[in-house]
N, C-alpha and C positions, 0 to 999 in steps of 0.2 A: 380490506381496503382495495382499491380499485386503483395498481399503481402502473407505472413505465418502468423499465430500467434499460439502460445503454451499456452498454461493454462487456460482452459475455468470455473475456477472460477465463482463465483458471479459478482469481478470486471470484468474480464476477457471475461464475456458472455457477458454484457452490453456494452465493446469496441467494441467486432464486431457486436454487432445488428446497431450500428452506425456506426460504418465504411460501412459496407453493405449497410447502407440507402445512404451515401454520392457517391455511385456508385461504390466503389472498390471494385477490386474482392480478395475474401477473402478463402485460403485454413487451413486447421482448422484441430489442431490436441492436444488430450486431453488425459493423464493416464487410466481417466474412459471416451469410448468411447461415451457412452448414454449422455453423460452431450451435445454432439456436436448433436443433432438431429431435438431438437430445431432450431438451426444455419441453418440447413442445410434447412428447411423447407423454411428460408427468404436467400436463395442464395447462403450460403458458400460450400463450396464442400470439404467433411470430407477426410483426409490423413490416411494411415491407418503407418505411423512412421515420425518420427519428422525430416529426413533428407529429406521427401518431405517438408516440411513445408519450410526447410533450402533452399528456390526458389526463383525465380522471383526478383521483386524490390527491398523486403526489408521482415524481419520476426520478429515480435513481441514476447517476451514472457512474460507469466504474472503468475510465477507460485510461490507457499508458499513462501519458503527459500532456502537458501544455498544448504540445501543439494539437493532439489530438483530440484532447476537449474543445479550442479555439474551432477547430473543423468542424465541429457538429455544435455547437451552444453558438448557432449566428445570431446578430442583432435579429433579424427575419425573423428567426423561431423564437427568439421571447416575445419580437412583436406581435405573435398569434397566438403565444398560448395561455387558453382561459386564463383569466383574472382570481388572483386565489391560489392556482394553484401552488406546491411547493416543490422546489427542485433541488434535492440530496445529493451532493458531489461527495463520494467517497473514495476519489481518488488522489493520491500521493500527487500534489500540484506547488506550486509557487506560491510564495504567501503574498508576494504583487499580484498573481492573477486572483487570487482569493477574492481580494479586497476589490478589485477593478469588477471580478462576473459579481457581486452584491451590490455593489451601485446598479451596474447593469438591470438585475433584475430588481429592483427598488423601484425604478424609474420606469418596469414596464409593467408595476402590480402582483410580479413575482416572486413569493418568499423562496431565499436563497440560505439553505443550513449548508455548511461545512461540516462532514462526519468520516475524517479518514479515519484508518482502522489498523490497529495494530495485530498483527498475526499471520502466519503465512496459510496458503492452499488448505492444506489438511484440516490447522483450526477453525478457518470459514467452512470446510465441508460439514466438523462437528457445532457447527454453530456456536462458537466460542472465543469468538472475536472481541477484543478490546475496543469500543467506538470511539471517539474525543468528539464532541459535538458542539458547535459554534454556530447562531444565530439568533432567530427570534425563540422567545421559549413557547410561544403558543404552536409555532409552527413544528419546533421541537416536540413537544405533548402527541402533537398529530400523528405523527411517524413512529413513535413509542413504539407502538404494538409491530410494527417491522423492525425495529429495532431491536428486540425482546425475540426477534426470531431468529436472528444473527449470531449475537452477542450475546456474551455471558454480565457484561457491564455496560455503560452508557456513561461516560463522565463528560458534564456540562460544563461549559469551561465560560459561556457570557454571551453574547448578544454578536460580539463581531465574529463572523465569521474564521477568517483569515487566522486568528488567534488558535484554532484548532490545528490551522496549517500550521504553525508555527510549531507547537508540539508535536507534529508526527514528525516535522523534518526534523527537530533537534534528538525526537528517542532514535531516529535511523541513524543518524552522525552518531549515539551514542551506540546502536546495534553493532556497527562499522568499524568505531573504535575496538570493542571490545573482540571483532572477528580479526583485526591486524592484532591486535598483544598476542591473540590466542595463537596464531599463527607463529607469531614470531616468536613463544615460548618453544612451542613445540619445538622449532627449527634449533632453538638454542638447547633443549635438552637430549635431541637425537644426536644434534654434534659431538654430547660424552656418551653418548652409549646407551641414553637411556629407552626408555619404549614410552613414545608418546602417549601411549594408553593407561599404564600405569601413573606419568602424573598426570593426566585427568582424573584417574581415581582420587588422586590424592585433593587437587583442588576443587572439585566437584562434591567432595564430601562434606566439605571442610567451609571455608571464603567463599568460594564461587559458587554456590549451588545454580538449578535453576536453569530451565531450557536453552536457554543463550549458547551457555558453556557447555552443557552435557550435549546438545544437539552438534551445533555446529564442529566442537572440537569432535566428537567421532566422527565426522565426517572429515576432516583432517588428520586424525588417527589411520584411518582408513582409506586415507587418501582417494577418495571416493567423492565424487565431486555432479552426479550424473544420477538419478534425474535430479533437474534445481526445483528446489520450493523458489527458491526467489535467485533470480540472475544477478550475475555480477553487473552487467550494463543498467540492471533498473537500481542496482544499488551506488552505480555510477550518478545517476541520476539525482538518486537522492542526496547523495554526498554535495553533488551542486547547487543542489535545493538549499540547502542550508547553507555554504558557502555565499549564496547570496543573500539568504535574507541576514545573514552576521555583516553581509557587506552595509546593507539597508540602515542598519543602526551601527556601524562602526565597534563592531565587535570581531576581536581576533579568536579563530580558531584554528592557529596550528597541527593540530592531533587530524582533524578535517582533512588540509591538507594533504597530510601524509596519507592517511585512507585513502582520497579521489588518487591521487597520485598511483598507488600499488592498485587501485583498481583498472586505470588507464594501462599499466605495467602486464595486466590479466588480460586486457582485449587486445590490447598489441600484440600479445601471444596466442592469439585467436579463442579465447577464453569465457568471451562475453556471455555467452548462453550456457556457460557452468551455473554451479551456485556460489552466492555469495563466499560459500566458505575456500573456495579456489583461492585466496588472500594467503591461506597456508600455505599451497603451492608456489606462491610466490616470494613467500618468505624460508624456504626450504629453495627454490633457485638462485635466490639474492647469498644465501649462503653455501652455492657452490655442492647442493645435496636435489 
């Protein structure tokens, strides 16, 4: 296929080194120009604006947030680009912007898929990303085979978009949750003496298996926080993401709360650009260790 992609990220860069290897041609266009030069060395061919990118079969974007999709996805660039084509947001977004850029690109002949992704850096470098995909299914069919170069999976979730948003911001509220309990065990077992490593062993073998627990608590274990797969400030982000769309249909999420909360607690402590698992460090200062 003959596609575009926006936001050469961490996640972002590791998409198109695999997409390139699966034989598609891949044109590539990034805020910071240098992040694309790598790319370019394995095939891609750098755009020098995002309305070339807006080409050919189909254009990906994979960039922070709201606002920086809103920066580059202007009314202007849908109203120019080919009829037909389709444009793959795979980025952690609002599930009101969801719904509002599908209208958008309805009314300007542009199929619009939502495909965020579940997985961090390393799983997108091995192509083994979780996709959630929400849109038209034909447009969905079309992208298939980029998708198949990503991912290990593809679950279709319907026709509205925004509905896929919905499930990546509820699995990160759930990521989130599960990295404060981890945390705040940990903090409660070194209190008596214990070695946080050994109850990882224990619940790690046992209840909790499974990359969640076994990744992030070593890295809480190890009080090792440096380099991040995923930052605390985007996991800020996403804790807000879901706090509003619960607001959206009047659903309480307290447990939420408490995570955006101890994540706020992490960048106030100038923290932000740890990894997500920094939440144990804050539950280990909260208790005075």
């Amino acid at each position: 296929m003959d596609i575009g992609f926006i936001g050469l990220g961490e996640m972002g860069a590791a998409m198109v080194a695999n997409i390139l290897k699966a034989g598609h041609q891949v044109r590539v266009w990034n805020r910071s120009p240098e992040r694309a030069q790598a790319l370019a060395a394995s095939g891609a061919r750098i755009v020098a604006t995002p309305a070339e990118a807006f080409a050919g079969d189909a254009v990906f974007s994979m960039l922070a947030d709201d606002a920086a999709l809103r920066e580059v996805v202007t009314a202007s660039l849908l109203e120019h680009a080919p009829r037909g084509l389709i444009h793959v947001n795979m980025a952690t977004i609002s599930v009101a912007l969801a719904e509002e850029l599908a209208t958008a690109h309805a009314s300007r002949g542009v199929d619009y898929v939502a495909a965020p992704v579940l997985g961090r850096p390393d799983v997108a470098a091995a192509g083994k990303l979780t996709i959630v995909a929400g849109g038209p299914a034909e447009a969905i069919d079309r992208v298939q085979p980029v998708f198949d170069a990503i991912g290990q999976k593809t679950w279709r979730i319907g026709s509205l978009p925004q509905q896929a948003n919905v499930i990546k911001v509820a699995a990160n509220f759930m990521l989130g949750a599960a990295v404060e309990t981890l945390g705040e065990a940990a903090a409660l077992v070194s209190g008596h003496g214990l070695a946080i490593q050994d109850f990882l062993d224990v619940i790690t073998s046992g209840i909790f298996p499974g990359p969640v627990y076994a990744g992030y608590g070593k890295m809480i274990a190890d009080n090792r926080y440096e380099p991040a797969l995923f930052k605390a400030r985007l996991g800020l982000k996403d804790l807000r993401l879901a706090l509003a769309a619960a607001d959206a249909v009047t659903t309480p999420l307290p447990i939420a709360s408490v995570v955006r909360d101890s994540l706020i607690d992490a960048i106030a402590h100038g923290d932000g650009e740890k990894d997500f698992a920094v939440l144990g460090q804050v539950a280990a200062r909260r208790a005075g260790r």
